[in-house]
DSSP file (Angstrom, degrees, kcal/mol; ACC not computed):
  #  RESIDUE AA STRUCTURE BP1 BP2  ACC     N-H-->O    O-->H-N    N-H-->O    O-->H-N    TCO  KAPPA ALPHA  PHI   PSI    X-CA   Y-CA   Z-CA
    1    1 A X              0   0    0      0, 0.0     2,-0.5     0, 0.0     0, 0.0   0.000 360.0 360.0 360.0 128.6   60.7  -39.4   34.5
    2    2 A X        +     0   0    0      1,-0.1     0, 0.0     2,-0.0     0, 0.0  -0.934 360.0 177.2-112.8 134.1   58.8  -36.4   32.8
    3    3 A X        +     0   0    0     -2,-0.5    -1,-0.1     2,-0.1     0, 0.0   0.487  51.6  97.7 -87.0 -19.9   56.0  -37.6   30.4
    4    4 A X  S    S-     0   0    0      1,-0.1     2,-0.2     2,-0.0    -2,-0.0  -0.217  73.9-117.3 -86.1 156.8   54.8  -34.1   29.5
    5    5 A X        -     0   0    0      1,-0.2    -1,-0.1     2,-0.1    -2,-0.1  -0.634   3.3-139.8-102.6-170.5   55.9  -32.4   26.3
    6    6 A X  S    S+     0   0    0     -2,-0.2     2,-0.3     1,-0.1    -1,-0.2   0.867  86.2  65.7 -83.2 -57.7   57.8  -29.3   25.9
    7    7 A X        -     0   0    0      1,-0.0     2,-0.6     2,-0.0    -2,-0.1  -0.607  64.2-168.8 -82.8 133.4   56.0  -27.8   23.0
    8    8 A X        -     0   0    0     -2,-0.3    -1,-0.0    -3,-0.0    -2,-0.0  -0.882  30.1-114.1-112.9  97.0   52.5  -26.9   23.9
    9    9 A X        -     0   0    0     -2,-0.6     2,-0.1     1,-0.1    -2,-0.0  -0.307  21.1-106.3 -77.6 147.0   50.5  -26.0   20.7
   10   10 A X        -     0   0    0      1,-0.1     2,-1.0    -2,-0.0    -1,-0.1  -0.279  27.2-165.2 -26.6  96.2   49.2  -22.8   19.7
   11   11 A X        +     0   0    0     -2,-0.1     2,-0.3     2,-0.0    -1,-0.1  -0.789  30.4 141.3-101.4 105.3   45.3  -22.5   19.9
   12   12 A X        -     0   0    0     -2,-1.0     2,-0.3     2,-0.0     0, 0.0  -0.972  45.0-128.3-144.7 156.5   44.1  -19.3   17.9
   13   13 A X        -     0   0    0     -2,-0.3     2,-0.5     0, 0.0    -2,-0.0  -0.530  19.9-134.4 -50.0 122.0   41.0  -18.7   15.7
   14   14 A X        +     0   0    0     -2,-0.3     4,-0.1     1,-0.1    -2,-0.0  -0.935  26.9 178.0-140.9 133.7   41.7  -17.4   12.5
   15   15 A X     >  +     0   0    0     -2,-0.5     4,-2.5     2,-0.1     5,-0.2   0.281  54.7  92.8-116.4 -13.7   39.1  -14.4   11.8
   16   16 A X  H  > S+     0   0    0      1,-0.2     4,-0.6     2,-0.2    -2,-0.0   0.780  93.3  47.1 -79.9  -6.6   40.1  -12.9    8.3
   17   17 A X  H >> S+     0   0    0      2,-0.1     4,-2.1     3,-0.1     3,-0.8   0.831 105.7  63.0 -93.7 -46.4   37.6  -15.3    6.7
   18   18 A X  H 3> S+     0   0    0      1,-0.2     4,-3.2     2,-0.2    -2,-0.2   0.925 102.4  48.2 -21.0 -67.2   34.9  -14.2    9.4
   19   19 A X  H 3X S+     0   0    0     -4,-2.5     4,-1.4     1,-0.2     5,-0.2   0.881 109.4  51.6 -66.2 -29.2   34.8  -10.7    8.3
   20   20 A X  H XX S+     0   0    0     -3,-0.8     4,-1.4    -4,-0.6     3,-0.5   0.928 110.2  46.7 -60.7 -47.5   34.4  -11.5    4.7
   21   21 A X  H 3X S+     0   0    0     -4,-2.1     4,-2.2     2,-0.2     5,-0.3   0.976 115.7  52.6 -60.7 -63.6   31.5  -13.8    5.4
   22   22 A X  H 3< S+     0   0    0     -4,-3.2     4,-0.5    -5,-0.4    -2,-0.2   0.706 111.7  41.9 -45.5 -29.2   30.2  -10.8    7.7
   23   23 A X  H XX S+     0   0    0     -4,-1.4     4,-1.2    -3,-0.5     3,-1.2   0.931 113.1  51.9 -75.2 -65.6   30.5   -8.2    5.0
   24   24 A X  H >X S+     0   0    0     -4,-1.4     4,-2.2     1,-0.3     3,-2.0   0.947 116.0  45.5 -48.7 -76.3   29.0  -10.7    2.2
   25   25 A X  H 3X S+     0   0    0     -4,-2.2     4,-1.7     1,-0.3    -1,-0.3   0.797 109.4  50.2 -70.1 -31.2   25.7  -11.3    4.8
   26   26 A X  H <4 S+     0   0    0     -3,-1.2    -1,-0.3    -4,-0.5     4,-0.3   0.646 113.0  51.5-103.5   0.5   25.2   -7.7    5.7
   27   27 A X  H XX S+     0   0    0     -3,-2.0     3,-2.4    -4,-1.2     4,-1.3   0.964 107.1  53.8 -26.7 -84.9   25.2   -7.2    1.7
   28   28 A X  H 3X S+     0   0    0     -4,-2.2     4,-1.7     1,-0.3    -2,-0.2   0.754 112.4  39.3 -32.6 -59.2   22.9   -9.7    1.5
   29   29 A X  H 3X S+     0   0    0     -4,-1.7     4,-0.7     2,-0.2    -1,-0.3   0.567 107.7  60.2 -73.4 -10.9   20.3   -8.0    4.1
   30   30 A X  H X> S+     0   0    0     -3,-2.4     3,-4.1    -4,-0.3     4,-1.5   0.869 115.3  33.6 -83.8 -84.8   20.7   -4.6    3.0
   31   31 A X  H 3X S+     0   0    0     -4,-1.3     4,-0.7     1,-0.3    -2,-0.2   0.615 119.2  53.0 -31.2 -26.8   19.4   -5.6   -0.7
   32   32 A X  H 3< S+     0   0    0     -4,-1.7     4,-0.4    -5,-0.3    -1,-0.3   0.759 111.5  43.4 -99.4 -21.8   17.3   -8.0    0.6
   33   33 A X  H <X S+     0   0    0     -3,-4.1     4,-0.6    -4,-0.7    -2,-0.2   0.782 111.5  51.3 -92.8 -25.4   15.6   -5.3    3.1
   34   34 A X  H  < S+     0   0    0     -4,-1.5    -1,-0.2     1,-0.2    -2,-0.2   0.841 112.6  52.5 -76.6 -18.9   15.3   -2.1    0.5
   35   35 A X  T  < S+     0   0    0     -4,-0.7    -2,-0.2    -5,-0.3    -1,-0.2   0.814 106.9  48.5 -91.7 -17.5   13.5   -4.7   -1.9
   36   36 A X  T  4 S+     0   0    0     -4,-0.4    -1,-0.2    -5,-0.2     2,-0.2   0.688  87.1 110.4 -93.7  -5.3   11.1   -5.8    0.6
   37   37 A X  S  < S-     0   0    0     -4,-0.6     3,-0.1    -3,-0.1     2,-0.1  -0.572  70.4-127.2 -62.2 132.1   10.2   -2.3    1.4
   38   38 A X        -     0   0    0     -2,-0.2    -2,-0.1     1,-0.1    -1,-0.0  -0.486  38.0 -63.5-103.9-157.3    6.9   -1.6    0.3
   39   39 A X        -     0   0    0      2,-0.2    -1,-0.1     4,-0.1     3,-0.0   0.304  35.8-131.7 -59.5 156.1    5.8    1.5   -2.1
   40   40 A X  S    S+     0   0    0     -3,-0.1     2,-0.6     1,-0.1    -1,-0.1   0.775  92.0  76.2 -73.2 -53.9    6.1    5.0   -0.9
   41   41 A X  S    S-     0   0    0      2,-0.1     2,-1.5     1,-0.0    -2,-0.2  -0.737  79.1-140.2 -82.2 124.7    2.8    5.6   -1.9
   42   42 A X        +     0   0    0     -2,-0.6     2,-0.3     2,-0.0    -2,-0.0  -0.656  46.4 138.6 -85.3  94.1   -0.2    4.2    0.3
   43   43 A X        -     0   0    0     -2,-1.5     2,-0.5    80,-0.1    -4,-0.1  -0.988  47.3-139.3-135.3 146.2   -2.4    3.1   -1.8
   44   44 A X        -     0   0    0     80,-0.5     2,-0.5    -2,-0.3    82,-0.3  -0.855  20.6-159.2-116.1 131.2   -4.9   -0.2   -1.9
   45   45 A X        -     0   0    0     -2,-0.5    80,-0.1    80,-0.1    -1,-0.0  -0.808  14.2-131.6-111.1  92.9   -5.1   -1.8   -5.3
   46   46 A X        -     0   0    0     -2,-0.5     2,-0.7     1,-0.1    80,-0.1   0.089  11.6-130.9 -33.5 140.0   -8.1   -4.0   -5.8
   47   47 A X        -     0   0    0      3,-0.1     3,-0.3     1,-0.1    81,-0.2  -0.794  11.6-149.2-108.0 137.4   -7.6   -7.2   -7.3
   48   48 A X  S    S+     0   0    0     -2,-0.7    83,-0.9     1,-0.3    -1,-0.1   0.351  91.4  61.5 -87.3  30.8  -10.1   -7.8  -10.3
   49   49 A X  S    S+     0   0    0     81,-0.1    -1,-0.3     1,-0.1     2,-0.2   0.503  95.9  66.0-107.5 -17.5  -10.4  -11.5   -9.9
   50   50 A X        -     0   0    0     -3,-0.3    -3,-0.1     1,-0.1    -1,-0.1  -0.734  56.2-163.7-108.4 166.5  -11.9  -11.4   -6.1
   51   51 A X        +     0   0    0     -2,-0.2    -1,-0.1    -3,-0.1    -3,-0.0   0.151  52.0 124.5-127.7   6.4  -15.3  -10.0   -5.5
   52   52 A X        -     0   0    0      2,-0.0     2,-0.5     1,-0.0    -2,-0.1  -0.190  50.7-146.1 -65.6 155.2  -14.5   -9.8   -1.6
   53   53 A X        -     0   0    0      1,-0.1    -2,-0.0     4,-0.0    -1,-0.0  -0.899   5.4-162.2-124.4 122.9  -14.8   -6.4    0.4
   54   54 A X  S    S+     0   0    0     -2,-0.5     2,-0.4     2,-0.0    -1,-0.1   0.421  76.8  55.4 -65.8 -10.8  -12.3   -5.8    3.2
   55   55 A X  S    S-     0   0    0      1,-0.1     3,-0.3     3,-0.0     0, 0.0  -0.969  75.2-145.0-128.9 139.4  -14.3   -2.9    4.9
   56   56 A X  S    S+     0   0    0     -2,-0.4     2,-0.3     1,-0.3    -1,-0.1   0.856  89.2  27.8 -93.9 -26.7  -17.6   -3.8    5.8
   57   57 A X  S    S+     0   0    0      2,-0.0    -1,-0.3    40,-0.0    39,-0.2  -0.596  78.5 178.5-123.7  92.0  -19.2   -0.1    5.1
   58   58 A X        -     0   0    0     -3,-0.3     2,-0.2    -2,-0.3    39,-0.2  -0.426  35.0-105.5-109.1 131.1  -17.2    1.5    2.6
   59   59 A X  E     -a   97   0A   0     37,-0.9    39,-4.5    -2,-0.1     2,-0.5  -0.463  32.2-144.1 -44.9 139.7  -18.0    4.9    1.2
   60   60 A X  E     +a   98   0A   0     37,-0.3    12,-3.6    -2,-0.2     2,-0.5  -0.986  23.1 175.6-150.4 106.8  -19.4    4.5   -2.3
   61   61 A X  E     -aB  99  71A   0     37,-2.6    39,-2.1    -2,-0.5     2,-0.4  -0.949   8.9-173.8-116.4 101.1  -18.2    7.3   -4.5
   62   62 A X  E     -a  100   0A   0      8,-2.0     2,-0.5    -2,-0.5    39,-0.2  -0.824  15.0-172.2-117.3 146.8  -19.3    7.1   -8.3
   63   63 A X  E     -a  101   0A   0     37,-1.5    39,-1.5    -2,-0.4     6,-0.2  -0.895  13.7-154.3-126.8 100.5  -18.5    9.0  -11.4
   64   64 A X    >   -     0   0    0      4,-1.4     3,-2.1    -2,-0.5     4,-0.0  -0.201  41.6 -94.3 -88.8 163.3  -20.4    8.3  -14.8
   65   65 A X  T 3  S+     0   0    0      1,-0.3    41,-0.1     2,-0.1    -1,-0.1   0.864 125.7  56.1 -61.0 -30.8  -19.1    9.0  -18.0
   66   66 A X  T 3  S-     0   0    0      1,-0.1    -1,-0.3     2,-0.1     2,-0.3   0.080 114.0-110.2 -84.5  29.1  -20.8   12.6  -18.1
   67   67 A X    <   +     0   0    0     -3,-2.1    -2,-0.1     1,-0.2    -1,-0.1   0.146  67.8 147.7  77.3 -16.7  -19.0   13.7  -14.6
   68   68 A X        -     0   0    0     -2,-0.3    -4,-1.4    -5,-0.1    -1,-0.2  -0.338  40.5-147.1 -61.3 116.5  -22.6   13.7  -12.4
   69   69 A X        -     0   0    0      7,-0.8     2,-0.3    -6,-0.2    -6,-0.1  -0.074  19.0-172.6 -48.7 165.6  -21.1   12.5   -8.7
   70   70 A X        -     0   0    0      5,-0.2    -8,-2.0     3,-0.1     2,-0.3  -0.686  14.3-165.2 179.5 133.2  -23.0   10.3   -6.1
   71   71 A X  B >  S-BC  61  74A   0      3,-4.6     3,-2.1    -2,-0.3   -10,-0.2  -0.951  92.9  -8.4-120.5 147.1  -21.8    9.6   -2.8
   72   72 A X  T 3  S-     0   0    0    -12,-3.6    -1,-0.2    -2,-0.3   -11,-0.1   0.728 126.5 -61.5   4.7  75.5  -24.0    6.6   -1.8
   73   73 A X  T 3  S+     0   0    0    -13,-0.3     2,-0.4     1,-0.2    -1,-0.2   0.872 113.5 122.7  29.1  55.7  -26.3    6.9   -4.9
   74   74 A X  B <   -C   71   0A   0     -3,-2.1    -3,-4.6     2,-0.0     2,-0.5  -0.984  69.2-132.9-125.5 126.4  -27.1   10.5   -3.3
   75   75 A X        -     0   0    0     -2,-0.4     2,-0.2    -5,-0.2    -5,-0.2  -0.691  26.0-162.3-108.4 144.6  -26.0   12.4   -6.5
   76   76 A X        -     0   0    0     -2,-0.5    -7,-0.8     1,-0.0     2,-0.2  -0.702  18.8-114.2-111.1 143.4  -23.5   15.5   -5.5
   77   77 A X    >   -     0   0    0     -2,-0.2     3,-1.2    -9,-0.1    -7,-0.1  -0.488  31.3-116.4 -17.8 120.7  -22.6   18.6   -7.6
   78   78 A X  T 3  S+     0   0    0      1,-0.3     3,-0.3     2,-0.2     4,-0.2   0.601 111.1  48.1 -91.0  13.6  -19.3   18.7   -8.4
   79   79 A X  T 3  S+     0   0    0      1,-0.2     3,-0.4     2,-0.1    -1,-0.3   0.707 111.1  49.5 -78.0 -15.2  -18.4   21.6   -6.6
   80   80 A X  S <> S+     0   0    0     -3,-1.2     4,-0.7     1,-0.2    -1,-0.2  -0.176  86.4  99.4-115.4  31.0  -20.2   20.7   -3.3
   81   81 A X  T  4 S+     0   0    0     -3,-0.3     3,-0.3     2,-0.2    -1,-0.2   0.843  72.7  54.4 -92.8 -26.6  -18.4   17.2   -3.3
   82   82 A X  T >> S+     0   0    0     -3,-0.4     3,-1.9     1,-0.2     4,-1.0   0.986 110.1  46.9 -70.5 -55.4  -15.6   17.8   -1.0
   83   83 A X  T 34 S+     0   0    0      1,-0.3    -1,-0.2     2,-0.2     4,-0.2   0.318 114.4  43.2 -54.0  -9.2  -17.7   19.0    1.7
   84   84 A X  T 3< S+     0   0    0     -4,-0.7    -1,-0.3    -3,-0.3    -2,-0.2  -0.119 109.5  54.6-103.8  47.5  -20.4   16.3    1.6
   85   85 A X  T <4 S+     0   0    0     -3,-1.9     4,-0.4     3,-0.1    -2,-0.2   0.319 109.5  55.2-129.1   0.8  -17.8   13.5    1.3
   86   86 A X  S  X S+     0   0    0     -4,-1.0     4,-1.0     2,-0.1    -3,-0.2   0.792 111.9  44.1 -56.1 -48.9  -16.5   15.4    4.7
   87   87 A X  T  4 S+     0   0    0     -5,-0.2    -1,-0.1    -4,-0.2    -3,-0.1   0.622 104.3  59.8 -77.8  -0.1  -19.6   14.9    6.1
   88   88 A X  T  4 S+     0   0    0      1,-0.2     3,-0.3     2,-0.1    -1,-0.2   0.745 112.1  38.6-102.6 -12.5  -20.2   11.6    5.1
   89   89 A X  T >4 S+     0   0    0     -4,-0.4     3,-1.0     1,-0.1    -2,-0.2   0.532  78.4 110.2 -98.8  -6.1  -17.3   10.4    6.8
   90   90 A X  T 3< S+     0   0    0     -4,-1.0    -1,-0.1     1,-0.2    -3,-0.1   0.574  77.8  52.2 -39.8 -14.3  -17.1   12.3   10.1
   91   91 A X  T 3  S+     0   0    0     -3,-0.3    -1,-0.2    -4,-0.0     2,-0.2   0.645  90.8 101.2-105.4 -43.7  -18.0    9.6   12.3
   92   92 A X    X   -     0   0    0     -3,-1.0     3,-0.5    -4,-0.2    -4,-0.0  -0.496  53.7-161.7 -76.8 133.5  -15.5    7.3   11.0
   93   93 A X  T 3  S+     0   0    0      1,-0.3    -1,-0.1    -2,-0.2    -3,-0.0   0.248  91.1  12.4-102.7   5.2  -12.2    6.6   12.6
   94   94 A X  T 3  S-     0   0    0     -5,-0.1    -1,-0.3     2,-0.1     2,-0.2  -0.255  89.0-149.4-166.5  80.7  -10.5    5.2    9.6
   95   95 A X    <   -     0   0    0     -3,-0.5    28,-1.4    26,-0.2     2,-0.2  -0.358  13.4-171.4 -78.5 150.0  -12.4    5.8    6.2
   96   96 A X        -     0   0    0     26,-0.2   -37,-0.9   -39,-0.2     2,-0.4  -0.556   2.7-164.6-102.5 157.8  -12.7    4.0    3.2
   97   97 A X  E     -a   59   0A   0     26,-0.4    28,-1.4    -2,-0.2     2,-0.5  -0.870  10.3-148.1-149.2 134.5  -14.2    4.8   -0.1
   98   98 A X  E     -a   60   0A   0    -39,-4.5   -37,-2.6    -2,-0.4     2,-0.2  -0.865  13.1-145.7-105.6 109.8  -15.0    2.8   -2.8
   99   99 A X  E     +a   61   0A   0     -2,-0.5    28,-1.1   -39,-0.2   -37,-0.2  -0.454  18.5 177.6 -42.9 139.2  -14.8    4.2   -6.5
  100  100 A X  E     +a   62   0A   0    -39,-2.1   -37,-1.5    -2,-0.2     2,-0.4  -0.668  27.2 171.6-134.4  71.2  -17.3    3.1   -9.3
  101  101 A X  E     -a   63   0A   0    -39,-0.2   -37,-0.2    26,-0.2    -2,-0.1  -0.927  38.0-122.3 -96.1 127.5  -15.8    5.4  -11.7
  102  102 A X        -     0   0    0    -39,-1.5    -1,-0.1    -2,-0.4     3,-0.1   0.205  20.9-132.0 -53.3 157.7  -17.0    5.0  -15.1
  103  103 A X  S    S+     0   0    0      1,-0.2    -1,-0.1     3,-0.0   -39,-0.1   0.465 103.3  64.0 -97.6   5.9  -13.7    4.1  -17.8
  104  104 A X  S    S+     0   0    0      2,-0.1     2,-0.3     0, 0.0    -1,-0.2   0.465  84.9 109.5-104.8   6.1  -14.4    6.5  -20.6
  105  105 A X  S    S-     0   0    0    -42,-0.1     2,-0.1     1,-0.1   -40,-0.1  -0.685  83.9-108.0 -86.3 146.8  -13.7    9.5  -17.7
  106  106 A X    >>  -     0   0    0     -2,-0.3     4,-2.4   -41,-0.1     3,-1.8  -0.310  21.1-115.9 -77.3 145.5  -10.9   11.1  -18.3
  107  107 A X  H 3> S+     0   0    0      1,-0.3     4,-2.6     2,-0.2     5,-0.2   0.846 112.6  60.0 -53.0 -43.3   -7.4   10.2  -15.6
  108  108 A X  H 3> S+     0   0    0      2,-0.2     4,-1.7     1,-0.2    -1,-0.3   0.725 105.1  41.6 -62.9 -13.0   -7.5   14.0  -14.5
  109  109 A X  H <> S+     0   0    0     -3,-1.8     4,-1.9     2,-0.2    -2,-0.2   0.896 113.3  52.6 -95.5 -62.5  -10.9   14.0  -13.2
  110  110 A X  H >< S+     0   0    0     -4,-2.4     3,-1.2     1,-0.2     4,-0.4   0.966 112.5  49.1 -34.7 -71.0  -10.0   10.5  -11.7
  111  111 A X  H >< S+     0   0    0     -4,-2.6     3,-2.0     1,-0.3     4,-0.4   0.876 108.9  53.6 -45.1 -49.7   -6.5   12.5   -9.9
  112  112 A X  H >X S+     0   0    0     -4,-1.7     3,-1.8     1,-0.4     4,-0.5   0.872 105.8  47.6 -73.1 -23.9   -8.5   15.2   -8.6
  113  113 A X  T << S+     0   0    0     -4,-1.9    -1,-0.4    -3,-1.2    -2,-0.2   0.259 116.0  50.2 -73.2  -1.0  -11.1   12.9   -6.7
  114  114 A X  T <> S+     0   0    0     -3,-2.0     4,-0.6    -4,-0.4    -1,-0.3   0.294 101.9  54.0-145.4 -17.0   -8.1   11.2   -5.4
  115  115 A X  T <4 S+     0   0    0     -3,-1.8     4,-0.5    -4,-0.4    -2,-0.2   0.403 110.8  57.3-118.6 -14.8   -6.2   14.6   -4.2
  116  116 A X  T  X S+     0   0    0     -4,-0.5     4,-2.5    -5,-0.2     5,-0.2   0.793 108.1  43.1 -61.4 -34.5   -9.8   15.1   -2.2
  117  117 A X  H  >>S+     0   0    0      2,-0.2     4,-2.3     3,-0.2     5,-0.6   0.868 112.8  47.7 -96.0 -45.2   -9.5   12.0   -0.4
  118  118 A X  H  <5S+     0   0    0     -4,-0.6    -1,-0.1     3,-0.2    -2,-0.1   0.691 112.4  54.9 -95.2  11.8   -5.7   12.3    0.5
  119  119 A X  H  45S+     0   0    0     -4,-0.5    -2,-0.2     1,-0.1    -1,-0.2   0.914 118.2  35.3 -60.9 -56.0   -6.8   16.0    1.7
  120  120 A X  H  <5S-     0   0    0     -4,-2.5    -2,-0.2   -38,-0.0    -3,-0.2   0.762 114.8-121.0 -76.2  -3.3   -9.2   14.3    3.7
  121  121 A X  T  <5 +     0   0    0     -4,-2.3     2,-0.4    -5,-0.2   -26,-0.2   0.908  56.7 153.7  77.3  80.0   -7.0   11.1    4.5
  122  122 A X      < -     0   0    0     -5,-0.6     2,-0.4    -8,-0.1   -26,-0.2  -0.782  44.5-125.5-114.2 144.8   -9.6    8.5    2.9
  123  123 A X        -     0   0    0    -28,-1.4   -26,-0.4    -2,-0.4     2,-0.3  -0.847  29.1-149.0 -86.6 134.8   -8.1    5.2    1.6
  124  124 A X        +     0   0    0     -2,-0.4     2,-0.6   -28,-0.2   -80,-0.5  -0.960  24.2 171.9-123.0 124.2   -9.1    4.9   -1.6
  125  125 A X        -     0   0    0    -28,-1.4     2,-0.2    -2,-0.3   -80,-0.1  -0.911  25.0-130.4-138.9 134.9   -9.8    1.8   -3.4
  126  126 A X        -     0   0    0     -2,-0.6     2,-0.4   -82,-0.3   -26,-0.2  -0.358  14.5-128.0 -82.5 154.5  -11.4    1.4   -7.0
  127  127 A X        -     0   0    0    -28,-1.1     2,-0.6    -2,-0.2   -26,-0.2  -0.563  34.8-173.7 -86.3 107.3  -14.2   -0.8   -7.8
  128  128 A X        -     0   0    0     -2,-0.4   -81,-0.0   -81,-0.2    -1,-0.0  -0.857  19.3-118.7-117.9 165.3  -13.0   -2.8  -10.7
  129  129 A X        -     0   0    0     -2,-0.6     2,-0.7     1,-0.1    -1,-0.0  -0.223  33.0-109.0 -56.5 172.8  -15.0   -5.3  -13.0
  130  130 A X        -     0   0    0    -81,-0.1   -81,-0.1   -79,-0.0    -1,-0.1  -0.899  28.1-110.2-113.8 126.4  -14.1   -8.7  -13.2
  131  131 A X        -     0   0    0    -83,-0.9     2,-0.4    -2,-0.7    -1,-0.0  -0.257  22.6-146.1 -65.0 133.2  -12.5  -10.4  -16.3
  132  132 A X              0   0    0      1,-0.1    -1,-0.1     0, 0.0     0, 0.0  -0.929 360.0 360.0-113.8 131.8  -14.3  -12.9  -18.4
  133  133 A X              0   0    0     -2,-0.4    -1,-0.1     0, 0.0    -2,-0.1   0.317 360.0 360.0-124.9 360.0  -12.5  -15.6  -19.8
């Protein structure tokens, strides 16, 4: 007496929905990975509500509304400012500088002090006030 059956069913996988799910998820991570990419430009943006300083001796570069420099209230010429704000950082293996640029100077003045810094490879981050509410 034979118990066994004759037809032995078919065990397969069905895949075509796989590759749709697979397509759909490597969507997903491609959008998900260019938007979590950050800015192109390296720059550190100060937040004006905290009063914290992330570098503990920071270059201290200030610009008053009439253009007179000062690299750590030593006040600099503005032709002779790239070469002492070379010298003031020479020792340091990854420098900072902290603006205290006045707000009535004009944005070009600002750009050029900023095309010094990413000659010399400074991080630059500006000093801003704090909002009163």
């Amino acid at each position: 007496m034979n118990l066994r059956k004759k037809n032995k069913g078919v065990h397969e996988v069905y895949s075509a929905s796989l590759s749709d799910i697979m397509f759909f998820l490597l969507l997903f991570f491609l959008i998900t990975s260019t938007m979590a990419t950050p800015n192109v430009l390296k720059l550190l943006l100060p937040s004006a509500k905290s009063s914290s300083q992330s570098v503990k001796h920071p270059l201290t570069i200030s610009v008053t509304s009439e253009l007179q420099y000062a690299i750590n209230d030593t006040p600099v010429s503005s032709d002779q400012l790239e070469p002492a704000i070379q010298q003031a950082i020479k020792d340091q293996p990854d420098p900072t500088a902290l603006l205290k640029v006045d707000k009535s100077v004009q944005v070009q003045n600002l750009v050029d002090l900023l095309d010094i810094g990413s000659r010399l490879k400074i991080k630059m981050v500006l000093a801003t006030q704090t909002s009163k509410k």
